[in-house]
C-alpha positions as CSV (number, residue, x, y, z in Angstrom):
1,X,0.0,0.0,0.0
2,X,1.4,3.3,-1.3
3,X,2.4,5.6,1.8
4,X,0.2,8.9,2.2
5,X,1.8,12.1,1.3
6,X,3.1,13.9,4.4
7,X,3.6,17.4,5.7
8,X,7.5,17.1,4.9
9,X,6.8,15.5,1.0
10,X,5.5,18.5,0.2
11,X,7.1,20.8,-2.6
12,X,5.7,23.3,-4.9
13,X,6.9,25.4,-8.1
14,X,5.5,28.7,-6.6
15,X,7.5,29.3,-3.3
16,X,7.9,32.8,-1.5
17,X,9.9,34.6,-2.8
18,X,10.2,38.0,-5.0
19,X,12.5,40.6,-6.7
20,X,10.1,43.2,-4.6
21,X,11.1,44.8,-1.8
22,X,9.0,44.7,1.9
23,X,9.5,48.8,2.0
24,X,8.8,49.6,-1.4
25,X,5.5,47.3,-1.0
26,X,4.4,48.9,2.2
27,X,4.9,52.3,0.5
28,X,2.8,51.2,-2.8
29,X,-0.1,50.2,-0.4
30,X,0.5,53.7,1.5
31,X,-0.1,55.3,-1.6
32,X,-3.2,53.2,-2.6
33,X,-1.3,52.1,-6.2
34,X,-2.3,48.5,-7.3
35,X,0.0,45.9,-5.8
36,X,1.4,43.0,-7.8
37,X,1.7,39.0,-6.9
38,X,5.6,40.1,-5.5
39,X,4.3,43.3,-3.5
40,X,1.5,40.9,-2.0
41,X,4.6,38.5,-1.2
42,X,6.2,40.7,0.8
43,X,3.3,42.3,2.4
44,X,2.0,38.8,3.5
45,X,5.6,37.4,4.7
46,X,6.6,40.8,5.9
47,X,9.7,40.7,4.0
48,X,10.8,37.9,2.3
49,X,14.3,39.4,3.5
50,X,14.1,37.3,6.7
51,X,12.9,34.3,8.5
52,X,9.1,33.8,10.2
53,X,6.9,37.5,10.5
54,X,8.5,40.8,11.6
55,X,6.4,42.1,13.9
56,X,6.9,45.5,14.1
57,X,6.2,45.2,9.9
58,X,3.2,43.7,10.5
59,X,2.0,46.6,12.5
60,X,2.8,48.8,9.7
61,X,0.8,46.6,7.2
62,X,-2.2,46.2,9.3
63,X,-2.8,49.9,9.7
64,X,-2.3,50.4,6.4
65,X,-5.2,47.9,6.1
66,X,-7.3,49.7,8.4
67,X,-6.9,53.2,7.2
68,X,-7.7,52.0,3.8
69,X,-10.6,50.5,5.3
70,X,-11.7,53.8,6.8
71,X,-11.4,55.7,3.6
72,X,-13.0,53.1,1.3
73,X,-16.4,52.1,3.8
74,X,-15.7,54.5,6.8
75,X,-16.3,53.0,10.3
76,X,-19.3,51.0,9.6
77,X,-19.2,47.4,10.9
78,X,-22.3,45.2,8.9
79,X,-24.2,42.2,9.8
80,X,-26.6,40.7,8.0
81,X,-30.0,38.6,9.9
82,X,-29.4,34.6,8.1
83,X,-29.7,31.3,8.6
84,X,-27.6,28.4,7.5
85,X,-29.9,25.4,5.8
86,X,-27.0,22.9,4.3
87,X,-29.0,20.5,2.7
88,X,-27.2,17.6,3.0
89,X,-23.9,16.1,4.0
90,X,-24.1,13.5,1.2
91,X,-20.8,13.6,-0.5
92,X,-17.8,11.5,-2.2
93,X,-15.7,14.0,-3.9
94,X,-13.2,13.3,-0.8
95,X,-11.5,16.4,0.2
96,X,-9.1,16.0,2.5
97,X,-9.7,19.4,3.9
98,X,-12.9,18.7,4.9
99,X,-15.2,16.9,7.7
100,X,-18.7,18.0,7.1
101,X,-19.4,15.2,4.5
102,X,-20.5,11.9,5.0
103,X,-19.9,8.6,2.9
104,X,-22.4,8.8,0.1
105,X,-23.0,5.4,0.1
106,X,-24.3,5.1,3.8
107,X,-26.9,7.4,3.0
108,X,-28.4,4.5,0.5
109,X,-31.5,2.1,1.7
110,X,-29.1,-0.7,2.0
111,X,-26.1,0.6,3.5
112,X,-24.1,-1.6,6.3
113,X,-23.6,1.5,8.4
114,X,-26.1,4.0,9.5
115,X,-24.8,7.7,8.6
116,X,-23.9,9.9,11.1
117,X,-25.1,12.6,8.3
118,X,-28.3,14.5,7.1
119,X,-30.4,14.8,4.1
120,X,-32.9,17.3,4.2
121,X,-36.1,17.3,1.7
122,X,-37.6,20.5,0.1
123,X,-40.2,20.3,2.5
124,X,-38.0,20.2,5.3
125,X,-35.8,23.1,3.7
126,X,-38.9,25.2,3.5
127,X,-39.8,24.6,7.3
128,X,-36.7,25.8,8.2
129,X,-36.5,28.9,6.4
130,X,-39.6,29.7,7.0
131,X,-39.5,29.7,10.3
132,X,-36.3,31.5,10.1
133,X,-38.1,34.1,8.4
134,X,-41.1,34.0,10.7
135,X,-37.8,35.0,13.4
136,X,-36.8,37.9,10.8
137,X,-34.0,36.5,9.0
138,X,-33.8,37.3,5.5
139,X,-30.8,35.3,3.9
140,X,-30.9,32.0,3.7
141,X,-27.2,30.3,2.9
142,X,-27.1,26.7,2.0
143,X,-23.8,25.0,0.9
144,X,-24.1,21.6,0.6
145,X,-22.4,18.0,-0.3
146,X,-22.1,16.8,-3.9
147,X,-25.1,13.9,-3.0
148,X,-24.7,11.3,-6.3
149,X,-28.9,11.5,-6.8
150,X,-28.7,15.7,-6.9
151,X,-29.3,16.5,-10.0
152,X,-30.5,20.1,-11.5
153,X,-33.9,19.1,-12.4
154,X,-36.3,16.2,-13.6
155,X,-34.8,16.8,-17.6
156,X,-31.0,16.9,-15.9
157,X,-32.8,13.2,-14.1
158,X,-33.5,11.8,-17.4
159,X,-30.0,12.6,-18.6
160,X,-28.3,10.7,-16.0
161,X,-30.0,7.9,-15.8
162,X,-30.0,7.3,-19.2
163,X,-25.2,7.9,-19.1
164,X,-24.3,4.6,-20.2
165,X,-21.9,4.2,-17.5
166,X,-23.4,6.7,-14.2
167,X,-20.4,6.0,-11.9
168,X,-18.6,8.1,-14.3
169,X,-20.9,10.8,-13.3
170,X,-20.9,10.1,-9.7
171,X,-25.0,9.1,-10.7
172,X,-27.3,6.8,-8.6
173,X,-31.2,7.4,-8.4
174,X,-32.8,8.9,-5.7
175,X,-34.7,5.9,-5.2
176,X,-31.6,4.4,-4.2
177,X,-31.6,6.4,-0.8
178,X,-33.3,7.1,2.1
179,X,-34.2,10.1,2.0
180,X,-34.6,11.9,-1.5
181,X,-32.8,15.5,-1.8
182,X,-35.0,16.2,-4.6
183,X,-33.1,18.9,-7.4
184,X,-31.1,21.6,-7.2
185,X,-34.3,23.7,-8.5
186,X,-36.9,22.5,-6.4
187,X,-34.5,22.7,-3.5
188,X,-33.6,26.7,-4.7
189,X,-38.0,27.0,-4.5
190,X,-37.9,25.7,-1.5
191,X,-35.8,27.8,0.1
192,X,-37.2,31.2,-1.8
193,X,-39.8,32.0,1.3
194,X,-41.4,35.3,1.1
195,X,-39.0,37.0,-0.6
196,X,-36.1,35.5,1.4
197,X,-32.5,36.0,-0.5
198,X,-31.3,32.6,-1.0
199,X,-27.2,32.5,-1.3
200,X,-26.4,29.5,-2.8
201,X,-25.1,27.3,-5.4
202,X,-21.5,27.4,-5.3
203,X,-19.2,27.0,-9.0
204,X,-18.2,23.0,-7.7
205,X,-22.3,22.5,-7.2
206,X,-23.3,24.2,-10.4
207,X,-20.4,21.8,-12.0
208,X,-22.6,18.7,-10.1
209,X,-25.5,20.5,-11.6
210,X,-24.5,20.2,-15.6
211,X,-22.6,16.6,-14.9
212,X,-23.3,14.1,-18.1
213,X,-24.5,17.1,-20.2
214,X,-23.1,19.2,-22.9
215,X,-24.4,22.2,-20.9
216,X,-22.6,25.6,-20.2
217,X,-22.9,27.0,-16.6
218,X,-24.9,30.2,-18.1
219,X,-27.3,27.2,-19.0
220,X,-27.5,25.6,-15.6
221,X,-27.3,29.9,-13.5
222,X,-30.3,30.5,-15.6
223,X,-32.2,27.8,-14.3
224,X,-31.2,28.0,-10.5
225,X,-31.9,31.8,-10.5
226,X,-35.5,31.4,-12.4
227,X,-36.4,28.8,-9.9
228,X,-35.6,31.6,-6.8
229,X,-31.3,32.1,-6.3
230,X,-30.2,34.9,-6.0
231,X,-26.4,34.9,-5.2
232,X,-23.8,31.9,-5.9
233,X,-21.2,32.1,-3.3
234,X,-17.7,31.6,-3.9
235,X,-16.6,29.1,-2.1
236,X,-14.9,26.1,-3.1
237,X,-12.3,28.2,-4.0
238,X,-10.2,27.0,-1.6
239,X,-7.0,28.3,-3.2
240,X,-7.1,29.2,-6.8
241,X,-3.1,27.2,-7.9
242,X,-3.5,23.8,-9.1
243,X,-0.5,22.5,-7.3
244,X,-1.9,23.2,-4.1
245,X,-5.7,21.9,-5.3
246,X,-4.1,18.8,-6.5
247,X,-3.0,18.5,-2.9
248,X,-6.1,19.1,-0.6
249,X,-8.8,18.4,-3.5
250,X,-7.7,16.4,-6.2
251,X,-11.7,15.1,-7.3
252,X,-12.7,18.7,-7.3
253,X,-12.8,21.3,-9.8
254,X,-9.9,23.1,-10.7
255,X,-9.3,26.5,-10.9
256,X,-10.3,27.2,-14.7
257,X,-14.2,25.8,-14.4
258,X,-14.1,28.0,-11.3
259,X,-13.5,31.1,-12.3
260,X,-15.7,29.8,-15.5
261,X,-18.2,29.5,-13.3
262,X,-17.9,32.4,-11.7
263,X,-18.6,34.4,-14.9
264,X,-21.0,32.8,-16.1
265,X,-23.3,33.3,-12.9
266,X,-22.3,37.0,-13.0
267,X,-23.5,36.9,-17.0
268,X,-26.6,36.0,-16.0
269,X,-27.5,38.3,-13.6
270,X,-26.6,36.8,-10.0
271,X,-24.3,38.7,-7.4
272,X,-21.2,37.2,-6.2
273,X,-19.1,36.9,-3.0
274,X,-15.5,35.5,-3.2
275,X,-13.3,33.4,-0.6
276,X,-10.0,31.8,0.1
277,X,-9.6,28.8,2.2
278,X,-6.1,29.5,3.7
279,X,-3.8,27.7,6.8
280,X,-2.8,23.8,5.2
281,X,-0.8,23.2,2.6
282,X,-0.1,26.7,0.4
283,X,2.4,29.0,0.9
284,X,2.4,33.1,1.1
285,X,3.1,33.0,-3.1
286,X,-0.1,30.9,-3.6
287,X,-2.2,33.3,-1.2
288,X,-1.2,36.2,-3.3
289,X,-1.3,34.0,-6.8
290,X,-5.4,33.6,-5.2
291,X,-5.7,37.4,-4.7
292,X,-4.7,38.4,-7.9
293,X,-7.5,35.6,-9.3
294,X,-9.8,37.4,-7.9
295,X,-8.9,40.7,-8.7
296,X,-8.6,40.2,-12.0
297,X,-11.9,38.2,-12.1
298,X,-13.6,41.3,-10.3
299,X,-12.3,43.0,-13.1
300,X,-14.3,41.0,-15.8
301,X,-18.1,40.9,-13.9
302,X,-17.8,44.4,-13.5
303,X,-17.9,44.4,-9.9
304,X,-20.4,42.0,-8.9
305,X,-18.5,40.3,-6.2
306,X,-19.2,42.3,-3.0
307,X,-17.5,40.8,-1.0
308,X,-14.1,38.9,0.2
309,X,-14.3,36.6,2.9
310,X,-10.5,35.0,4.4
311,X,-11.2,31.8,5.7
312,X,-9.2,30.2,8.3
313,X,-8.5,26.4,8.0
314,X,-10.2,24.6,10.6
315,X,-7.5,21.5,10.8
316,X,-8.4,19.4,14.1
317,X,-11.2,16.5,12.7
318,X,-9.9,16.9,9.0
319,X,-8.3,14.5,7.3
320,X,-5.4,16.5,6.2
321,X,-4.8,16.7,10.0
322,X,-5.4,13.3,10.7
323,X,-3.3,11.8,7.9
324,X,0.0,14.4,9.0
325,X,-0.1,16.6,5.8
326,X,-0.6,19.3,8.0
327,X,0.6,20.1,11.6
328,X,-2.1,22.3,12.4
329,X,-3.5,26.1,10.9
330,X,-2.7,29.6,9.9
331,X,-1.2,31.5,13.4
332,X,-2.8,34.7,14.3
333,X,-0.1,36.9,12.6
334,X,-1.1,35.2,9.1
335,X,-4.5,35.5,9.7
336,X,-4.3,39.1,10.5
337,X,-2.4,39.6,7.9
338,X,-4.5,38.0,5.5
339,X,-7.1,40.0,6.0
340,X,-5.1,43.2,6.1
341,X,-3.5,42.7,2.7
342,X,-6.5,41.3,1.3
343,X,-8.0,44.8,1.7
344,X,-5.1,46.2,0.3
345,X,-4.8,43.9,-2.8
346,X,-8.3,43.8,-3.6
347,X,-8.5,47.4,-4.4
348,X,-11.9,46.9,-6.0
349,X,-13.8,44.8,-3.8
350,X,-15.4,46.9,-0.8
351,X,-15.8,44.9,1.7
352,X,-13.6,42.6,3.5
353,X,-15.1,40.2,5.9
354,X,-14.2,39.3,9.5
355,X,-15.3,35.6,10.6
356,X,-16.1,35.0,14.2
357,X,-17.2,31.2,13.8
358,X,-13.3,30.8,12.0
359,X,-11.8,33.3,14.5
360,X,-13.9,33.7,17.4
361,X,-15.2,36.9,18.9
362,X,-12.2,38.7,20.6
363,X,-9.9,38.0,17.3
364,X,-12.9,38.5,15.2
365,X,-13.5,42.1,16.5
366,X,-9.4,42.4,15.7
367,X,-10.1,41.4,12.2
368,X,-11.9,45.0,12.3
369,X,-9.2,47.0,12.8
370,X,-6.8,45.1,10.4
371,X,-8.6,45.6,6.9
372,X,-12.2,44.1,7.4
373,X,-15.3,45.7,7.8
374,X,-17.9,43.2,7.8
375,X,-18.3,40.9,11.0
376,X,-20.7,38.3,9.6
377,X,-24.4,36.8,10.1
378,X,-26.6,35.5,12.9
379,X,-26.1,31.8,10.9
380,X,-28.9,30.5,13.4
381,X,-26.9,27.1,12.3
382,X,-23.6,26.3,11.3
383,X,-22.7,22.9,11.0
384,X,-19.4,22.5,8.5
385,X,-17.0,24.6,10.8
386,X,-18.3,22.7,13.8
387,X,-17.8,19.6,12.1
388,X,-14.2,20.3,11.4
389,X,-13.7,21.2,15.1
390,X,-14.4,25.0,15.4
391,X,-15.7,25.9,18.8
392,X,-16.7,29.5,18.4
393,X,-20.8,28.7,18.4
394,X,-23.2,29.1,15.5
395,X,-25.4,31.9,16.5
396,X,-24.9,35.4,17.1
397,X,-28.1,37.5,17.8
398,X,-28.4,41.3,17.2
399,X,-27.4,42.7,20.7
400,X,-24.4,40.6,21.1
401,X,-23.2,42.1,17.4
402,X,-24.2,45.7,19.4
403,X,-22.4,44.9,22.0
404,X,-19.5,43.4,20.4
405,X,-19.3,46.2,17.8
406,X,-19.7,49.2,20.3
407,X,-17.0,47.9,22.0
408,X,-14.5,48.5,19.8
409,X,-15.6,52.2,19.1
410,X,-17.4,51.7,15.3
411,X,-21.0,51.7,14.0
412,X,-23.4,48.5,14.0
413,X,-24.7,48.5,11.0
414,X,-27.3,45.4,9.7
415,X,-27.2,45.3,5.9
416,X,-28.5,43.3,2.9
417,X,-26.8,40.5,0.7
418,X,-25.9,43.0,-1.6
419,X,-24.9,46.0,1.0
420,X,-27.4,48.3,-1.1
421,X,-29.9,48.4,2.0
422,X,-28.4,49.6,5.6
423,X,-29.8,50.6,8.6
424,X,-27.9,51.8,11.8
425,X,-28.6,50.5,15.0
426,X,-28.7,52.3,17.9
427,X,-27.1,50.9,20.9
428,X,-30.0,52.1,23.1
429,X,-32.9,50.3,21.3
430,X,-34.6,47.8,23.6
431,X,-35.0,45.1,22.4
432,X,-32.3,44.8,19.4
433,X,-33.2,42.6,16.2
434,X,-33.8,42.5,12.9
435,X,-35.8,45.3,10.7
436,X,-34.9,44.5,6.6
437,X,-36.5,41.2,6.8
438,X,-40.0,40.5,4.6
439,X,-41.3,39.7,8.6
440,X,-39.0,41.0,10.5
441,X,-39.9,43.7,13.4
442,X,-37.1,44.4,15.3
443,X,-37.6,41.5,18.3
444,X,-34.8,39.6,18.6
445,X,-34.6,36.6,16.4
446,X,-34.7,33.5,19.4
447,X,-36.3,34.3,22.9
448,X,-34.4,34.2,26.2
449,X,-35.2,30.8,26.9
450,X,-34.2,29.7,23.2
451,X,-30.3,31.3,23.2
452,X,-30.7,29.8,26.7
453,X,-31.0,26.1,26.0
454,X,-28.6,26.5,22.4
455,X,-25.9,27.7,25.1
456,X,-26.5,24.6,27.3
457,X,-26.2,22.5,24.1
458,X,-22.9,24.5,22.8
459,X,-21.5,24.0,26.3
460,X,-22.2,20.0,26.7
């Protein structure tokens, strides 16, 4: 049995290093000029003149970040009222980066072992957003699992199951499981409660979504966002350098069909957000080779991504963990810096977004005063970074974003999906909660006794 690839096998083409200087980088962000792949280099490594991070040069770079932040969206901190609704945790793509998926095959009516996973129908998708909405919410986000019976619709069904040969396009019936996810489209209906903004359909689940056809993704947005979705967000990005994808996700899509895929949902008509998965394998040089991806991909839809969001790699349940390819995650340095030279490289994207269920709140509300501006959603549920052994919680109602973001001397601020609607909270408003929603009212979104008992249940 071949060995598995280990932390200290690993070597890449694209290493850190650069003909830039750390000073003449610093200055260039200073000065607001467009960095290149070398000035983000330096910026990121804080010289590539030296071993491990300078921290006196990070301070420089971070309140660079910040001051850029204050001139671009001033001192605005924004939230948004949503709730999570993965739909299932179905998958066998096998990405060693991740633990929210289950064995497709123990999902099936015949399977040795029960699941330890979910399916959810679009009944049971409805029920939950629309009790969500009933609370005020008014996103619903739902990433989920490449299940083999998903398809885009009944035509995209008939397709399949007539492939010659469906393992080749990770096919099996829906019959064949317990619990049918039904389509992408009548899962996208579901979800579309009351004029709820549904924020979903990521590049690697619209590739699921045209499998076995001769289909472009303009084909397969146009459906999804005529059956009720109204942002794709990008994720499964991870990082955007095949050498490092060929590493932590070798059965997923590569960079090309992403950023494809990308386009073609902005062609159409659907808004865009934009992430890098950052901590494992890559280096400094592939984080800045991702930044300039999405730069220049900003560049091309004509700024319909809204917004970057650094994520942190969760390591402890993954596999890469678990197999030794990685020792453990990003330290704080590089995740401050990530975010501060994110804002800096990403000179036309607005907003740069601070995650407290990746960094938690204290490091979170640090995040605001290194580049980011954004701190988030309420989530209600969040079960893929708690699956990979995050502990910061999946909840976060209004008055503990008040209090959170008062603290720190800036402006609570709930927004829209697309920023364009805003409404500033005053700290003195009793009681504090959602007002944009299609039923929202301004109560918070669970009761007393509700945050209550999900605290007792966090804590066990």
């Amino acid at each position: 049995m071949e060995r598995p690839v280990t932390e200290a096998d690993l070597t890449f083409e694209h290493v850190p290093e650069s003909d830039q200087s750390f000073e003449n980088a610093l200055e260039k962000a200073r000065a607001g000029d467009r960095l290149t792949v070398d000035d983000a280099i330096e910026l990121l490594t804080t010289g590539t003149d030296s071993d491990g991070i300078d921290r006196r040069r990070k301070e420089q770079v971070l309140t660079a970040a910040d001051h850029r932040r204050a001139d671009v969206v001033g001192e605005e901190v924004t939230f948004v009222a949503n709730v999570n609704n993965n739909v299932t945790t179905a998958c066998n793509v096998g990405c060693l980066f991740c633990n929210f998926k289950d064995a497709a095959h123990t999902f099936e009516h015949d399977a040795e072992v029960e699941t330890a996973g979910f399916t959810k129908t679009p009944t049971e998708s409805r029920d939950i957003v629309a009790d969500a909405v009933d609370r005020g919410i008014y996103e619903v986000t739902s990433v989920s699992g490449l299940h083999p019976a998903f398809a885009l619709d009944t035509e995209h069904h008939e397709i399949l199951a007539a492939t010659p040969n469906p393992k080749e396009v990770n096919y099996k019936p829906p019959e064949r499981y317990a619990t049918d996810p039904g389509t992408y489209a009548e899962q996208m209906a579901a979800m579309s409660v009351d004029g709820v903004h549904v924020h979903s359909m990521t590049p690697e689940e619209a590739y699921h979504a045209r499998r076995g056809t001769d289909w472009s993704y303009e084909d397969v947005y146009s459906r999804l966002q005529n059956a009720g979705l109204d942002t794709v967000p990008g994720t499964a990005a991870e990082i955007l350098v095949e050498e490092v994808r060929e590493v932590i996700c070798p059965g997923k899509i590569g960079t090309d069909d992403w950023l494809e895929a990308m386009e073609a949902a902005a062609t159409v008509g659907l808004g865009l957000t934009a992430t890098i998965m950052y901590g494992h394998v890559e280096n400094e040089a592939h984080r800045a080779m991702h930044l300039k991806r999405i730069r220049d991909l900003q560049d091309r839809v004509d700024g319909a991504i809204t917004e970057f969001v650094p994520l942190s790699f969760i390591h402890q349940n993954t596999p890469l963990f678990k197999h030794d390819v990685v020792s453990g995650g990003a330290s704080t340095d590089e995740d401050e810096l990530m975010i501060a030279v994110s804002r800096l490289f990403l000179d036309n994207i607005d907003h740069v977004q601070s995650s407290w269920v990746k960094y938690g709140d204290e490091q979170g509300l640090k995040m605001l005063s290194c580049g980011a501006d954004d701190f988030m959603g309420t989530i209600l549920s969040e079960e893929i970074t708690k699956r990979a052994g995050g502990s910061y919680g999946e909840f976060r109602s209004f008055e503990d974003y008040v209090d959170l973001v008062t603290s720190i001397g800036r402006v609570p601020v709930e927004r829209s999906t697309d920023y364009e609607t805003r409404r500033v909270i005053d700290p003195d408003e009793s009681p504090i909660g959602p007002q944009l929603g299609p039923r929202a009212d301004g109560t918070p979104l669970l009761t007393d006794t509700e945050q209550s008992d999900r605290t007792a249940l966090a804590d066990d």
